[in-house]
Each structure stands twice: as C-alpha cells, then as structure tokens.
N, C-alpha and C positions, 0 to 999 in steps of 0.2 A: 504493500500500500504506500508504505514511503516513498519508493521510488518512481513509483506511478507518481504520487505528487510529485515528486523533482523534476518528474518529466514536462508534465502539463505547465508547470512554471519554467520550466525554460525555455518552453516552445512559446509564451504567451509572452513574455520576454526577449526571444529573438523577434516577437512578430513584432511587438513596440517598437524597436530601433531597427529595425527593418524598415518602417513605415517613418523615420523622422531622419533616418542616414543626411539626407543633403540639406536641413536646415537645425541639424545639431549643431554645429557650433555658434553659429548665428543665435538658435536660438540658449545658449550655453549664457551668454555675454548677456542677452537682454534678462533672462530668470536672474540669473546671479547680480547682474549688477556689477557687472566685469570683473567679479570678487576669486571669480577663481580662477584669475591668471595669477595673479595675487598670491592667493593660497599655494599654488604652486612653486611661486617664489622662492616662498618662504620655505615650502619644501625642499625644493634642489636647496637653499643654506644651508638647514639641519645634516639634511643628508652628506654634505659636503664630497662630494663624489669626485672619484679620480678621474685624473687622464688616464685614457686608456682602457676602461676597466667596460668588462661586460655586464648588459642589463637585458634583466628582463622585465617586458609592462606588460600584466596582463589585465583581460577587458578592454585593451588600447585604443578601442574605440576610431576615431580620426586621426592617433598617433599624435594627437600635440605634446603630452606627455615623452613620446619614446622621442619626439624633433628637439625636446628640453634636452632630454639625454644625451644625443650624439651632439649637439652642441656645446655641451660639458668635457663630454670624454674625450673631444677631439678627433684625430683623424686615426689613430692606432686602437679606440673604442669601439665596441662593436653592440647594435639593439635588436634585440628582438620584440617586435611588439604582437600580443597574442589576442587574439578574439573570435567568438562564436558566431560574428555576425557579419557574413561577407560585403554587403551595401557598406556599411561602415567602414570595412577594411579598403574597398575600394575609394570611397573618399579619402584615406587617410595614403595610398598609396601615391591620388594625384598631386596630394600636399607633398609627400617625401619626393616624388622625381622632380616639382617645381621647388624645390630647395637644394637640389645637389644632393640628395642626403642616400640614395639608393646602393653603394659600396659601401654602409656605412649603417644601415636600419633594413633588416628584414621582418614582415608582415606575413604573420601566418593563420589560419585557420584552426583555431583550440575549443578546449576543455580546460577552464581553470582549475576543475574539477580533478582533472587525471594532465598534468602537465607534461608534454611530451619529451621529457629531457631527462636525463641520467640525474642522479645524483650531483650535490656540491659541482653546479657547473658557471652557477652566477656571481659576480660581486655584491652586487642588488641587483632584489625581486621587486616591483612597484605593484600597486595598482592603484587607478583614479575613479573612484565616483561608478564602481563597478562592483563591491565587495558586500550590498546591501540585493543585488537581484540575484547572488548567489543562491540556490536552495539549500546548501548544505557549507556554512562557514567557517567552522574549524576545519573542515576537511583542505579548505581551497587555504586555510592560512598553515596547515600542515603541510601542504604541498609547498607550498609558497619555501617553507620553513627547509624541507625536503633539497629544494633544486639551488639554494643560497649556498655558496661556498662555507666554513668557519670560518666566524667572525663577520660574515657580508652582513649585508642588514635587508630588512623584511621590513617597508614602508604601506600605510594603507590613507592615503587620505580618502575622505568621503563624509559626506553628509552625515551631520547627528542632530541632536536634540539639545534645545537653549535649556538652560536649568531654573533662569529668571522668571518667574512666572505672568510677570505683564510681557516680556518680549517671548514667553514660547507661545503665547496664546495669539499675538499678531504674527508670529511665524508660521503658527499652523494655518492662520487666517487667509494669508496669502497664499498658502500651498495648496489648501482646499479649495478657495474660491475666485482669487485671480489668475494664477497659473494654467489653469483648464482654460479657463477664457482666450488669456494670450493666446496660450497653444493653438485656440481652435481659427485665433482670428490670423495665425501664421502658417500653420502649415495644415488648415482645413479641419480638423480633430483633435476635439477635446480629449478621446480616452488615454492617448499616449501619454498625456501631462497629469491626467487623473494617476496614472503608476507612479507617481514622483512620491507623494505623500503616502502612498498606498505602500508602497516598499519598506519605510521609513516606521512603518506601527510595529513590527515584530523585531526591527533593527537593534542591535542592542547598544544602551548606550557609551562614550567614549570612557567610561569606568568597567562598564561589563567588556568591551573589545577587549581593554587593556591587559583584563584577566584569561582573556581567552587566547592571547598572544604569548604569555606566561606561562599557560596551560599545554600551550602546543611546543612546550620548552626553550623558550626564547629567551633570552637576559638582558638585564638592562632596557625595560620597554621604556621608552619614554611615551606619553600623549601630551597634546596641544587642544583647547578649542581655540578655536579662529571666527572673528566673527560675531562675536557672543554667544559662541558655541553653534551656527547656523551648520559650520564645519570643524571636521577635526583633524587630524594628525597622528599616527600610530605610528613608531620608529621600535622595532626589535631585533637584535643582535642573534646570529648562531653561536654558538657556544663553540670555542674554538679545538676543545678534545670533550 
C-alpha cells in the first residue's frame, strides 16, 4: 500500500512540473519575490565549495542550482544535475549550452529515491526546493548521505514553516489564496500552485529535518531559517571513518 502511494504521488508530481517546465523560473522570481536567488547565495557561502570539486543536485529542476555550481568549481569541477522530470531537464539543458556550461554540467534522468551512482562518489550532494514532493525523505536524504564522499556535505534548502504566528498565518495566507491565482493568471492553472502549500502540511519542520539528517548519520548538521523562516537551510557533514 505504501508504495502504491509513492507511486500515485510521484506520478501527480511529475504531472505538476511537467505542466509549468517553461514558466518555472519566471514564475520562481514573481512567488518568491526574487528571494530565492538570494537564499541560494547565501547557500553557495555556507557551503563554501571548492575549485574543482564534484556535485551532485538533485530535483535540478532548470539547473540554476547545478549553473551556481560549475561557476564555483570552475573549469576542473564537474555537475551532475539529477531529475525525474524531463520538460524541466530540457529547459535546464537550453540554459546550460547558452552558458558555455555543457563540458562542464551533465543532466540526467533520476530517482532521488535510488540515486544512480556508487558509493562516496561526490564532494557535495544538493538539492533545491525539491526534498518536500519526495514521498519517502529519509530515504532520499540516506541516499543523498550514501553517494557524498567522507566529510562532503549533504545540503537541503527548501521551503519551511514561519514559527511567528502573525507572519505564519499571512504566509499560509498567501500560499493558499494568492498563489493559485497568480499561477492560474500565468500559466492558465491554478492546480499546479495549489501543490505548493499542499506539499508543505506533512513537510517537517527545519527542527524535525535537522533531526532526520542526524538520524541518517550525518555530523555537524547545521540549519538556517531565511526569510522569517519562509525558507530554510540544512548543511550535514559525512563522517569521515
């Protein structure tokens, strides 16, 4: 029966960004409020990432995430960016060869579920704004945990929950009932933007992740909220023996 529900949610899930592939980032920028270029920022800081060093992003979505990356690590860096959703990966492929980035960021068709790589093969594992339509999350942050070299680091930004209770009540405000709107008056369909908020009820919040990053043997978790807690920031270490 579980896995029957994993299914139906990930098929209902591909169909959403399936259906919004060429006005995500567009509409990325107007939802957020340009906030999560931002948040990303502030990501690549933390993370402080080498020249050179191999990444993998998975959920990659459009790849703006894996284009941060190979622009960090330079030209001896190498990205994998991973997703279930081909529409997306093709937007994100016409981004990478109009940047020069294509010797340099490969786009592949995944499971974050069952990551297709060997063992301790990455410096850092990413994912963005992708780790809440998972149906099964410790699994995909064990993996995550799995494919990082010792010592890499296991990064999760994504969407959480304000703890303030006048600004979570206008954040759910917005997500419930302007957000569908936008969405429908942009790319024709409310239901895709109705899954924003809908993802986000079972999501756990940036204290429960941090233990479930803990849990999947990870050291030194750090979290961040950003935002007023709108978003967060999850940084875990492999353990180096």
């Amino acid at each position: 029966m579980a896995d029957n529900h994993s299914h139906v949610r990930s098929e209902f899930v591909h169909d959403v960004f399936s259906q919004i592939a060429g006005r995500y980032d567009v509409m990325n920028s107007i939802l957020s409020f340009n906030q999560h270029k931002l948040w990303r920022k502030f990501t690549m800081r933390k993370m402080n990432v080498r020249k050179g060093a191999k990444c993998l992003d998975l959920a990659t979505g459009t790849a703006d995430w894996a284009i941060s990356l190979a622009d960090t690590t330079g030209k001896e860096g190498h990205i994998v960016g991973l997703d279930f959703c081909q529409e997306m990966l093709d937007v994100g492929e016409t981004k990478v060869k109009r940047r020069g980035l294509t010797d340099r960021i490969e786009l592949i068709r995944g499971n974050a579920m069952d990551i297709p790589y060997q063992d301790s093969m990455f410096d850092y594992v990413t994912i963005g704004f992708g780790l809440r339509n998972m149906p099964d999350i410790p699994r995909v942050i064990g993996e995550m945990k799995r494919v990082v070299k010792p010592g890499g680091l296991v990064v999760c930004l994504e969407l959480s929950k304000p703890t303030w209770p006048p600004f979570r009540a206008l954040y759910y405000f917005y997500f419930y009932r302007i957000l569908p709107f936008v969405g429908r008056l942009a790319v024709g369909k409310a239901e895709p933007y109705k899954w924003l908020p809908e993802s986000l009820i079972e999501f756990p919040d940036r204290f429960a992740l941090a233990k479930l990053f803990s849990e999947a043997g990870l050291e030194h978790v750090d979290h961040y909220a950003l935002t007023g807690g709108i978003c967060a920031l999850h940084i875990g270490r492999k353990p180096k023996a």
